[in-house]
MARDO-173335 format. One record per atom (N, C-alpha, C, O, CB): x, y, z. Coordinates in pm, whole numbers, plus 50000, padded with zeros to 5 digits. Glycine has a CB too. Example, Ala and Ser with C-alpha at 12.3 -4.5 7.8 and 13.67 -1.06 7.14 Angstrom:
513194943150780/512304955050780/513204967050780/514244966850846/511314955350905/512854977550708/513674989450714/512905000350787/513415011450804/514084994050572/
END
This chain:
531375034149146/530745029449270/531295037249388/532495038249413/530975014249289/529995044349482/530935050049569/530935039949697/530145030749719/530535065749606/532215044949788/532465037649884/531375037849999/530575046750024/533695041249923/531525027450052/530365022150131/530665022250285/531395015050354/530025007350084/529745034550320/530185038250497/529215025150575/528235018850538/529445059450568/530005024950694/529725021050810/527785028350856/527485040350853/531205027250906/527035019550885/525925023550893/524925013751029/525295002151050/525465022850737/524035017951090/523505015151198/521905013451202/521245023651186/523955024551277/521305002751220/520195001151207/519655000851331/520184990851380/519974991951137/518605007651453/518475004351618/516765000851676/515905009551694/519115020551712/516654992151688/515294989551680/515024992351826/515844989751915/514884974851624/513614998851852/512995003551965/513434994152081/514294999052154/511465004051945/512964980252115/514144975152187/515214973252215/515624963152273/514234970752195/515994984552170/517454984552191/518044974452084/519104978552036/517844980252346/517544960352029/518654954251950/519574964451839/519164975651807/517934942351867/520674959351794/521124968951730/521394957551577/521714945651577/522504977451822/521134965851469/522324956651319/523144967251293/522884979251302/521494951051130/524414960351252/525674971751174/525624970251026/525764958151008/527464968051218/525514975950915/525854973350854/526184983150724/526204994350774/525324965150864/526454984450572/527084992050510/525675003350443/524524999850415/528094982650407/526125013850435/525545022550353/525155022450211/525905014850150/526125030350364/524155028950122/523705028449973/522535040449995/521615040850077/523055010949911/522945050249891/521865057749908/522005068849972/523145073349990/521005051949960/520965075050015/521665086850095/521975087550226/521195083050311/521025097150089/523155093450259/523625091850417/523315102850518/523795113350561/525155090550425/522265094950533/521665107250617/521015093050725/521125080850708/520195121350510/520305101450843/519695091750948/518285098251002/518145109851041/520815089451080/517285088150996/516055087950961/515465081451092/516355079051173/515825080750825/513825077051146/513385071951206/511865069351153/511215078251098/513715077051308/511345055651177/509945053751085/509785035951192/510465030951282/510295052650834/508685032251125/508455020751174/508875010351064/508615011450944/507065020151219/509515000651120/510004990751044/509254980550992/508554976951087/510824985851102/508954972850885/508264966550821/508634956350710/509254960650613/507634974350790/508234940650718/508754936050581/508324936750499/507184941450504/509014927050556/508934932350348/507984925850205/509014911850161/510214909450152/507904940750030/507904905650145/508994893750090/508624892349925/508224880849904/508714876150183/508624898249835/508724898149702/509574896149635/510254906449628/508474905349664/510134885149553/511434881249497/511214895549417/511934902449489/511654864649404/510814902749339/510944917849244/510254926249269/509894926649386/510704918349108/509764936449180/508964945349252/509554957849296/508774967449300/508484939149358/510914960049334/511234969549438/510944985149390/511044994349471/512784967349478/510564987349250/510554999349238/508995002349243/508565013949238/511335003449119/508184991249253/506664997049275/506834995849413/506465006449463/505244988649208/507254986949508/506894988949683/507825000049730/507595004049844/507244973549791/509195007849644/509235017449710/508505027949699/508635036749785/510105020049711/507295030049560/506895041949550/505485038849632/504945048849678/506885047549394/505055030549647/503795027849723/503315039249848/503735040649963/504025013049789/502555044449791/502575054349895/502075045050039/502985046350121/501485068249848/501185038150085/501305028850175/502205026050269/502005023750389/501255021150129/503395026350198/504585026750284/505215042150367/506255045350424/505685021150183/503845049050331/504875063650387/504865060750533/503985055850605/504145082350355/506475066550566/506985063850703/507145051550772/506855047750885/506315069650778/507755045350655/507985031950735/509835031050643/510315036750544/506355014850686/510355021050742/511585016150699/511685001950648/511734992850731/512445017650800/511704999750533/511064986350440/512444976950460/513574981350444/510634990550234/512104962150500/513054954150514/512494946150358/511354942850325/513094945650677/513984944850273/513074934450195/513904918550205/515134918250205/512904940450011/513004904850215/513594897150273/514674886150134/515594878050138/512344890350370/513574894649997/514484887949903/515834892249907/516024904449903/514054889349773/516934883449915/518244886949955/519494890149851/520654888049887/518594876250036/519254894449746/519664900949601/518424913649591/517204912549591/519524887049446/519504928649583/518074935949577/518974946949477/520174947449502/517164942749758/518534954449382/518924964049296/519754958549132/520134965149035/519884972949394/519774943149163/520234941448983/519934944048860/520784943448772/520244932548943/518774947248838/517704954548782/517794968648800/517184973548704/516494950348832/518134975848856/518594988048883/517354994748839/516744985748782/519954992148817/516485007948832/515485016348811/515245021348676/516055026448599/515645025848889/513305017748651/513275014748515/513065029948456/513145038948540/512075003348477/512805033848314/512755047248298/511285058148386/510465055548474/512735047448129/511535067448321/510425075448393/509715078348287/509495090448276/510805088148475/509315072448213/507945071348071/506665077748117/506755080948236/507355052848024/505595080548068/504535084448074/503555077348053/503895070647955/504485092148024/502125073348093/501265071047969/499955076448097/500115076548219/501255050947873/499235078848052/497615084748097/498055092748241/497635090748355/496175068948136/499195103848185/499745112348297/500045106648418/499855111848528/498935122148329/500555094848392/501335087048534/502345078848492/502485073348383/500355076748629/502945078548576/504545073748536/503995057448530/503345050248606/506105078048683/504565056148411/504395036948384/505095026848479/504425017148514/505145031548230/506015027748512/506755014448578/506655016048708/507105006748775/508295012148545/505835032048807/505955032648918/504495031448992/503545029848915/506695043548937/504165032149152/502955037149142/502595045849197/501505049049243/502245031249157/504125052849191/503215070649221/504355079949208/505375073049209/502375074449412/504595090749199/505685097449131/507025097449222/507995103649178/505215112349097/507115091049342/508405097049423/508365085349497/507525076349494/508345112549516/509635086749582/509565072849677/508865077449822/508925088549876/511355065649711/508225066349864/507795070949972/507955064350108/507195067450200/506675072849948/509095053750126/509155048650202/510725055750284/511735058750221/508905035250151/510575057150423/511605063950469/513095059850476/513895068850498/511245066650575/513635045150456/514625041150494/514225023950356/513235019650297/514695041150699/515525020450365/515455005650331/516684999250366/517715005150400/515185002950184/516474984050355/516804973450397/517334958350355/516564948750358/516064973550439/518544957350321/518724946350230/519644940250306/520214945250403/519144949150084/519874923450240/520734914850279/521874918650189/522914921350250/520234900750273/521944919650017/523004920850006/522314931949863/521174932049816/524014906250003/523304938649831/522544953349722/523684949149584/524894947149596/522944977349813/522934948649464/523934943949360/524504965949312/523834975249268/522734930049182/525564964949341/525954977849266/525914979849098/525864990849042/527364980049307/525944966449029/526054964248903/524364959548888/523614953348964/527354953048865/524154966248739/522814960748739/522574962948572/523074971148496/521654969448854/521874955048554/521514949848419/520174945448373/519754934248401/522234939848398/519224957548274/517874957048238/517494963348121/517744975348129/517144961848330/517004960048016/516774967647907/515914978247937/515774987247854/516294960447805/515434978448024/514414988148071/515445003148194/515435015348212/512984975448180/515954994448230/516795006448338/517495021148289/518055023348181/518164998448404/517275030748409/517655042248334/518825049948453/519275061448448/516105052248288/519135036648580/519935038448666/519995029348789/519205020048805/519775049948691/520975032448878/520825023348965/519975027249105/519765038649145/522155019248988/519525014849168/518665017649268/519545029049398/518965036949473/518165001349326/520535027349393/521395036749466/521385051349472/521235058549570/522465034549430/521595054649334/521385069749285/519735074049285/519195085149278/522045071249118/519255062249294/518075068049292/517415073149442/516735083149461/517235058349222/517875062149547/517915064549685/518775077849739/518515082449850/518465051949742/519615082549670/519885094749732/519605107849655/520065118149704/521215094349767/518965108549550/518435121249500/517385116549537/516645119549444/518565126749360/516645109949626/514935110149732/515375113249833/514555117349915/513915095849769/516595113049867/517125115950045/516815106050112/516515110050224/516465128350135/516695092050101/516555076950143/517215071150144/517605063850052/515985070050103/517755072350291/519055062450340/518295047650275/517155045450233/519405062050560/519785037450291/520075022350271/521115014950329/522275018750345/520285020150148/520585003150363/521424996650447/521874982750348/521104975350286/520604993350598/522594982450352/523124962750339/523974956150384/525094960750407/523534957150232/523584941250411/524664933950477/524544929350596/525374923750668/525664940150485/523164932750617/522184928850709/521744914550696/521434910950583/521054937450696/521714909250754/520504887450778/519204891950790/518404888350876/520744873650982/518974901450686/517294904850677/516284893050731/515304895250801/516834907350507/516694880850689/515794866550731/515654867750932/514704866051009/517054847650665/517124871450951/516494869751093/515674878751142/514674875851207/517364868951189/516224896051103/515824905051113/514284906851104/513654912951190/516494910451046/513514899150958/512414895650974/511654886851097/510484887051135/512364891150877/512874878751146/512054864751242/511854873651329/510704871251365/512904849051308/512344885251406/512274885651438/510914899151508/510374900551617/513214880951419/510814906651371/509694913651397/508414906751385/507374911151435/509704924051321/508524894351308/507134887851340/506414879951476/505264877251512/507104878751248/508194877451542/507774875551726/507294882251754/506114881151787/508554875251838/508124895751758/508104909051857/506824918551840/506304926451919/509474918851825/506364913751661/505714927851648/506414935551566/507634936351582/505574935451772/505824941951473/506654954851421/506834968351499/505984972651577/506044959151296/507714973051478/508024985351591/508864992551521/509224990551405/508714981551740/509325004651622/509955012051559/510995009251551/511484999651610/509895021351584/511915020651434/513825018951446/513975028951395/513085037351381/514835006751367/515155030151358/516485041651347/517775035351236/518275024151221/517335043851536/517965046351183/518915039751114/519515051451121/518965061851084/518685032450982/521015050651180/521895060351233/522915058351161/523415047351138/522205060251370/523495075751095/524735076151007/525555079951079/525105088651154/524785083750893/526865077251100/528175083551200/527345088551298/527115100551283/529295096851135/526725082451413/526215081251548/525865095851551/526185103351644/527265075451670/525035100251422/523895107151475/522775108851568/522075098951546/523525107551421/522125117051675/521195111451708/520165119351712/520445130751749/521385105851802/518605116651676/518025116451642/516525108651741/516425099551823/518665114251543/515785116151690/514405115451794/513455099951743/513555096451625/513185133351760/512465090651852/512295081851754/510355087551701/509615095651757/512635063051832/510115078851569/509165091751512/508035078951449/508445071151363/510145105551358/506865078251492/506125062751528/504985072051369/504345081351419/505095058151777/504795071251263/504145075751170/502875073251205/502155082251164/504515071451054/502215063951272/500715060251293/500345074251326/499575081951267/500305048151419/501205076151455/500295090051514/499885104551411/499395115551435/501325096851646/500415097251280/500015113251228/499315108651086/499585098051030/501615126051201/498435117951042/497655116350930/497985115250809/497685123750725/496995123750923/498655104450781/499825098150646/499045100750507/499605103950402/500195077450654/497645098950527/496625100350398/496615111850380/496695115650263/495205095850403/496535119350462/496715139350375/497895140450324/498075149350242/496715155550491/498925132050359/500445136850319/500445130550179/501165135850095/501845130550427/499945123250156/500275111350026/498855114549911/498835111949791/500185089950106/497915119849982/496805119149867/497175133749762/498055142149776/494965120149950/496395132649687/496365142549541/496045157949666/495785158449786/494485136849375/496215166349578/496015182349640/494745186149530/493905194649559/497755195249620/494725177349375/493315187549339/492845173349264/493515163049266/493495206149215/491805174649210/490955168949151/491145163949000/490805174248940/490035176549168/491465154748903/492045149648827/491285138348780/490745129648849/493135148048869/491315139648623/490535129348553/491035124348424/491475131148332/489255134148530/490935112648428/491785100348351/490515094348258/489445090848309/492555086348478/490855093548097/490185087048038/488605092348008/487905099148083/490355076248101/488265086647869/487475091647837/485965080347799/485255081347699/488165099547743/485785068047938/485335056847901/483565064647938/483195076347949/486105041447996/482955053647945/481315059847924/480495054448050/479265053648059/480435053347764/481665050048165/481455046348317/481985059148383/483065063248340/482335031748372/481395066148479/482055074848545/482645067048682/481865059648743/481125087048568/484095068948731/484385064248812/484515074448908/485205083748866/485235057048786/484005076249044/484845087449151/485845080149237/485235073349319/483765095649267/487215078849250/488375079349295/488335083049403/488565094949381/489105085049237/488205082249535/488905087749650/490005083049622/490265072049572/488485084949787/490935094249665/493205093949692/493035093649813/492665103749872/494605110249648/493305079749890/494265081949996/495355074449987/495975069650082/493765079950117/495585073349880/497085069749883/497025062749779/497705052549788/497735062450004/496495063949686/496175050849523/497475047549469/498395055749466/495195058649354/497605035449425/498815030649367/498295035749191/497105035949158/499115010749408/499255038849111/498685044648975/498385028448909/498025028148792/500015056448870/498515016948976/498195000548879/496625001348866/496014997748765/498694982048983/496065006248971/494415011349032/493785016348942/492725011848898/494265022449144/494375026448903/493745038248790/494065030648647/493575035448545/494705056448797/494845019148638/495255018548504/494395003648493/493955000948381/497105019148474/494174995648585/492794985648570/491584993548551/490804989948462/492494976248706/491305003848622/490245009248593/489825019448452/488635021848427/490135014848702/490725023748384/490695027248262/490515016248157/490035019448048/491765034048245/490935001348186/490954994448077/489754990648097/489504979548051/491924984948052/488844996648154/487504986648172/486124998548109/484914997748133/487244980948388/486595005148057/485915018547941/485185029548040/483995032548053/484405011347808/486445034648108/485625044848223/486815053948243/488035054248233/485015036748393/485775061248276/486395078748310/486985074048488/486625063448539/484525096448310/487555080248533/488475083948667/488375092648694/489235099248637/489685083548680/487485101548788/487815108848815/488455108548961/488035100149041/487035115048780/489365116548995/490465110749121/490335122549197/490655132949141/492285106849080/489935123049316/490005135849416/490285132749567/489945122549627/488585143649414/490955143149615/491535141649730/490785134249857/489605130849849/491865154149757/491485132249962/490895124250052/489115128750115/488025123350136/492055124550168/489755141650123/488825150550202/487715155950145/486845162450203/489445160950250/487755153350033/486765157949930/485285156149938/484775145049949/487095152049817/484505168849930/482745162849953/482425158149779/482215164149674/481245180350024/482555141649831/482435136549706/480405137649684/479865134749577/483315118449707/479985140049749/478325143649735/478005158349621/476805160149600/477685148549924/478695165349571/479095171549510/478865166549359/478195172349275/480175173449560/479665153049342/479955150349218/479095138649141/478645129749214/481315147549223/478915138349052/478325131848959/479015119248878/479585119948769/477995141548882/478785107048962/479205092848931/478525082848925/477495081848992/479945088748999/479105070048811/478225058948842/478915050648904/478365039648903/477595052648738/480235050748977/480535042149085/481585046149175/482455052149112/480855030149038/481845045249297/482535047849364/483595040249439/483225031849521/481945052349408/485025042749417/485815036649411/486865041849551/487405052949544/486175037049270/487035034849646/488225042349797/489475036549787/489375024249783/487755037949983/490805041249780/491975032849726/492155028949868/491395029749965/493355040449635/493285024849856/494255019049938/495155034350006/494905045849968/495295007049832/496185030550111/496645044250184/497295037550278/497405025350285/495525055450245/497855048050371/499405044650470/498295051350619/497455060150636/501565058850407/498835042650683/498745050450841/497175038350903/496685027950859/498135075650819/496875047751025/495715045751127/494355048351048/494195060551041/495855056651261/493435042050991/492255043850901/491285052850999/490125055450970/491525028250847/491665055351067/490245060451190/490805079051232/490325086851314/490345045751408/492045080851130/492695092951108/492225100851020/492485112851011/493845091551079/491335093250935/490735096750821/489015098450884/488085090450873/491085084250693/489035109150937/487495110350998/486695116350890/485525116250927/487335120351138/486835122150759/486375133250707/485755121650622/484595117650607/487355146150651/486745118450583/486395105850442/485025098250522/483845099450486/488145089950404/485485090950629/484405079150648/482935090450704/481895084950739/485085064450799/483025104850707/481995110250730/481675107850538/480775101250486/482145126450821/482175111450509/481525112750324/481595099250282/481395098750161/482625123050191/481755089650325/481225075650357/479785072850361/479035069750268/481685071650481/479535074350487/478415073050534/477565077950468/476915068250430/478325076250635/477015088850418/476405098050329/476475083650177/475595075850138/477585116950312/477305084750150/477105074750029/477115058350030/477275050049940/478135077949939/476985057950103/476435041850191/474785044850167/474135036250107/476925040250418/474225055650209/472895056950208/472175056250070/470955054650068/472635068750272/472845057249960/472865055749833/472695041649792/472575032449873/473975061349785/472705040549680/472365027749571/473755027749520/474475017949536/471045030249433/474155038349459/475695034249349/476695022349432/477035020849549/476995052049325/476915016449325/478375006649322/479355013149432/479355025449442/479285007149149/480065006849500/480685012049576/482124996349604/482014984649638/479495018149704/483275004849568/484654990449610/485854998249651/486425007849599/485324978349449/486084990949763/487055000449817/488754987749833/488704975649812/486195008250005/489344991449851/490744983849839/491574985949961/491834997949977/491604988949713/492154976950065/492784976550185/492584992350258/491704990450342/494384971750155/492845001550262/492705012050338/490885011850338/490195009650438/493605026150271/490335014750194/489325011350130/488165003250196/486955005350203/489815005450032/488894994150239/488194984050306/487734987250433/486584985050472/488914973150315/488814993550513/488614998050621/487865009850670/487135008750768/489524998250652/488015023350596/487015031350622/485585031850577/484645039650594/487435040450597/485805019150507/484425014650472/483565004650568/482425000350551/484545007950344/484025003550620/483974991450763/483775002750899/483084998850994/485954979850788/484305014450902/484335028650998/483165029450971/482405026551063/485245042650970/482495034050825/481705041450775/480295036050814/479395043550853/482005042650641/480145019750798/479235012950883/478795010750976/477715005351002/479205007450888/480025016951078/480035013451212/480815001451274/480814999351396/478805011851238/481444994151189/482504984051254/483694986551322/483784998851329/482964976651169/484854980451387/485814987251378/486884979751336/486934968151297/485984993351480/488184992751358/489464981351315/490074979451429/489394980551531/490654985851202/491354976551438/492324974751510/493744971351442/493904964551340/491894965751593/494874978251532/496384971751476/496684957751457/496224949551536/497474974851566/497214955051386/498024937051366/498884939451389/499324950351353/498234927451241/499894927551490/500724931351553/501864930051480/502974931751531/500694926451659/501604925851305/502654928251238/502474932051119/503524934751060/503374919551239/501484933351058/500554934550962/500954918250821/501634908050830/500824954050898/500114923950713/500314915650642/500914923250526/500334932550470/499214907950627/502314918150487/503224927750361/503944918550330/504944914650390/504204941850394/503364913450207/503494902550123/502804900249978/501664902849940/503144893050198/503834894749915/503234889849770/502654871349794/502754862149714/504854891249627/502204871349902/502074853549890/500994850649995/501024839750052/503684843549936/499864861250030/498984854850164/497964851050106/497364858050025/498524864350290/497564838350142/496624827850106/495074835350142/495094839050260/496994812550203/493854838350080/492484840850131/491794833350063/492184828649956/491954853950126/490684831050113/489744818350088/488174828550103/487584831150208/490024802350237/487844832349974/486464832349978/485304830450027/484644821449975/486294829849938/484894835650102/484064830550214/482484819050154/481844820850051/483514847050301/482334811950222/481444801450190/481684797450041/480894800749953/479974805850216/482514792150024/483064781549908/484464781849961/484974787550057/482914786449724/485084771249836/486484763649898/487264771349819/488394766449813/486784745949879/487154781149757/488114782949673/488844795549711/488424806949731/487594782949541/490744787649717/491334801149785/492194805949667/492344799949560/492314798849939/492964822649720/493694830249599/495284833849708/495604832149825/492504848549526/495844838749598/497154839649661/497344853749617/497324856549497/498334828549613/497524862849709/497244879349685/498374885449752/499064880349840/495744886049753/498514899849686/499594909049740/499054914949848/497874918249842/500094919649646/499794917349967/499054927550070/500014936450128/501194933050126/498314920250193/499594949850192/500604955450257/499684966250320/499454976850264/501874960050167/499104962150461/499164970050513/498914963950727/498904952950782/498154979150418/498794976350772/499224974950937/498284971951022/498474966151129/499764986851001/496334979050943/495934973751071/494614964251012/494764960650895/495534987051195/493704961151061/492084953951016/491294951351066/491294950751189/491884944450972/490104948350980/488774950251001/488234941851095/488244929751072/488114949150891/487704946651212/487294935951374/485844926051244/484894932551201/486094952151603/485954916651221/484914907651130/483894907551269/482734909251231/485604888851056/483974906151417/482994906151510/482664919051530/482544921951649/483314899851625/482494927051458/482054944351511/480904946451367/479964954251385/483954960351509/481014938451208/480354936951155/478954936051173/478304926351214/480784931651124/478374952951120/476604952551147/475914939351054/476404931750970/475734970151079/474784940451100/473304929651070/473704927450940/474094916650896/471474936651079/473544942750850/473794944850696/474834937450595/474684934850475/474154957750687/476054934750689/477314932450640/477974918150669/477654912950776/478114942750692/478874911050584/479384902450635/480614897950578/480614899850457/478594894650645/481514893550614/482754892450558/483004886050405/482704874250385/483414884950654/483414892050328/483894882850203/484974874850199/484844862650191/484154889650098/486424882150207/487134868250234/488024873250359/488134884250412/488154861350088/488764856950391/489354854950565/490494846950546/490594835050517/488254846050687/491524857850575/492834847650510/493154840950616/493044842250738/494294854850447/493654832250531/494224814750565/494824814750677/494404807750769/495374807350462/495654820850688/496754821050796/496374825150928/496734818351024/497824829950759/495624836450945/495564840751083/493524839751081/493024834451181/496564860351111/492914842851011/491614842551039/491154856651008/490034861051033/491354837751180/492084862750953/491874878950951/490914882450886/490534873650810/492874886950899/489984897250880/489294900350732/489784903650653/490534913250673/488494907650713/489714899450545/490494902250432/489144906750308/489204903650189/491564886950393/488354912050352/487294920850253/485684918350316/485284910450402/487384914050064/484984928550237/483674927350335/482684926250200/483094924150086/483314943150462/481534927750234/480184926550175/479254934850245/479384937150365/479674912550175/477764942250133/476894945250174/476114932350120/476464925450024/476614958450147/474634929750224/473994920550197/473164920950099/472884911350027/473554917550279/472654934250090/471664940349970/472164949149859/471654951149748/470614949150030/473354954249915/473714967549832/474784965449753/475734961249820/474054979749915/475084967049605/476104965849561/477434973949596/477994982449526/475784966349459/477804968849728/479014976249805/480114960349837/479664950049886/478254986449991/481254961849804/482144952549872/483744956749881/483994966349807/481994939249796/484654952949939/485784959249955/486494945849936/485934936149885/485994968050088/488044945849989/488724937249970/490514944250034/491334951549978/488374933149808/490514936550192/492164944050218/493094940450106/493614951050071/493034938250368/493634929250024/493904927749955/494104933549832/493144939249781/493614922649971/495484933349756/495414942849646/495054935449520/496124930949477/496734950549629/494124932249444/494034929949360/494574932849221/494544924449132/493364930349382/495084945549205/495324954949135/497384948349120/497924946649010/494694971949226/498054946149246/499094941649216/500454941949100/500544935648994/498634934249225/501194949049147/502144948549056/503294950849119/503634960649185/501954956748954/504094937249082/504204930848906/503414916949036/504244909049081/506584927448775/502194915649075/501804902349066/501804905849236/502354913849312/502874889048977/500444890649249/499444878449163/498354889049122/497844898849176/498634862849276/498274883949030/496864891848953/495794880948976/494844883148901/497014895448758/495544867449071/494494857249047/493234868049106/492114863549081/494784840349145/493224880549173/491854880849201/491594893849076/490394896149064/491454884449388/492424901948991/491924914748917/490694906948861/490764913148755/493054922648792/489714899248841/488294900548806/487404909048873/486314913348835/487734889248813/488064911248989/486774923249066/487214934749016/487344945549073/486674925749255/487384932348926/487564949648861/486344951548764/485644961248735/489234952748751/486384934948714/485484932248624/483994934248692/483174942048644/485774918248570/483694925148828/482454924848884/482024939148912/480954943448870/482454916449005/482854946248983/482564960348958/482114970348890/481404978948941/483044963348960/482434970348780/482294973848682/480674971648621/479864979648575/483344968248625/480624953648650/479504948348572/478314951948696/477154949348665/479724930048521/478494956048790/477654963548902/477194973648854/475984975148843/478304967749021/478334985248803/477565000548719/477254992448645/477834984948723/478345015348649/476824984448548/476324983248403/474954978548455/473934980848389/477214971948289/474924971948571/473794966848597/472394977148641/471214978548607/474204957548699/473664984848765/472394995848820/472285011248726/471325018848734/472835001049009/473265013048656/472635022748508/471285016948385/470945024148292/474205024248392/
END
């Protein structure tokens, strides 16, 4: 175990936390953000979603489990959801140095510093949380031996080119063609969608998906400002004008909501959680879903055509949309989830049973 330096956490309002080092010691700047997931930590650090942010996590035991192997199966790493970490900094109440998993192939520590991803612990993450959900999420700093360092707000820059695929890639050999937009796909995405007897094909953000030859079209999930992504919601629009199946997933949701003509806007803290309540629109029946992302869909900017699917519990937010005629629907929400709630993965199914319908 190595020894544990003195370390500095500085949030844009000046508050300051002190606390010990894990990982690599180096000093970073990103926007700060929670997850409250009792497990999980090795899929929300690879989440590309999280690029450029500094992840508080509020479960307060974090690394006992230490990091599972790096296995293979349908050319993506099994236990992660995407090959590297992508979150800039992290955040714990207390970090187990000892860790114990039949599955582990090291500790979360070593793994944080061959990514170059500082860690903090020893932090009251609980307040630390209370307190970005007053304030807002904002930026911070996490300073090694009073480095200093510029502060660096990730919205302003185009996080989906940094995180999506560079070429074009195809998974499975099912008798559904799927087209994939990457802006940031978690690999759980691609691996619901293979079990449902379909090809993947996965291509970059920017891609003139008008080009390609599919029976449904699929927009992942992704990190940053959705309205950064001008190229995509132009090759949107173009396939809006179409008939094919069309489901897009939290980023997904949103440039699909651009693509119509709606708009979004920031949340002043977003929703990044394994536990937010949504309720199906016109019936009673609600689900308890993973979410993680910063901004959403204005439900009053919604054209004639469109109308909200579901509106979580808590704030009134959109939490997925609908076409009225067209087999098109999204969902901010991750369905796809891992390790959990899986109560909504049937729209993988309805989807699906959409191409079967319009082939």
């Amino acid at each position: 175990m190595k020894e544990s330096h003195s370390i500095k956490l500085i949030l844009e309002d000046g508050t300051e936390y002190i606390g010990k080092s894990f990982g690599a010691r180096e000093s970073i700047s990103g926007e700060v953000v929670f997850n409250t997931a009792m497990t999980g930590y090795p899929e929300s650090l690879t989440d590309p979603s999280y690029k450029g942010q500094i992840l508080v996590l509020t479960y307060p035991l974090v690394g006992n489990y230490g990091t599972p192997v790096w296995d293979k199966e349908n050319h993506m790493l099994k236990y992660y959801e995407s090959d590297k970490i992508h979150i800039s900094g992290l955040i714990v109440s207390d970090y187990s140095f000892q860790y114990s998993h039949w599955n582990a192939r090291g500790s979360l520590a070593d793994w944080l510093e061959k990514n170059s991803v500082p860690g903090i612990y020893g932090i009251d993450t609980r307040a630390l949380t209370k307190k970005l959900r007053e304030s807002g999420t904002m930026l911070g700093k996490i300073i090694y031996q009073e480095e200093n360092i510029e502060w660096y707000d990730p919205n302003k820059d185009n996080l989906v080119a940094m995180v999506s695929t560079a070429k074009r890639e195809v998974y499975g050999k099912g008798k559904n063609k799927i087209l994939l937009v990457d802006c940031g796909v978690k690999n759980n995405i691609v691996r619901y969608l293979l079990e449902k007897d379909t090809t993947v094909i996965r291509v970059p953000w920017d891609h003139d998906i008008s080009k390609e030859d599919y029976d449904g079209l699929f927009i992942s999930n992704g990190p940053g400002d959705p309205r950064m992504c001008d190229i995509t919601i132009k090759n949107l629009k173009s396939a809006l004008d179409g008939t094919k199946p069309v489901f897009g997933i939290c980023l997904g949701n949103q440039l699909l909501a651009l693509a119509s003509g709606a708009e979004t806007y920031k949340l002043k803290y977003g929703h990044r959680s394994h536990n937010q309540p949504v309720l199906k629109v016109g019936t009673k029946r609600a689900y308890i879903t993973s979410q993680n992302h910063g901004f959403a869909v204005d439900n009053e900017s919604l054209g004639k055509d469109w109308e909200p699917l579901f509106i979580n519990i808590n704030d009134g937010t959109n939490e997925g949309m609908k076409h009225k005629t067209k087999p098109v629907f999204s969902t901010q929400f991750h369905p796809e989830a891992s390790g959990g709630p899986t109560d909504t993965a049937f729209l993988f199914d309805e989807f699906v049973e959409m191409i079967e319908e319009q082939k």
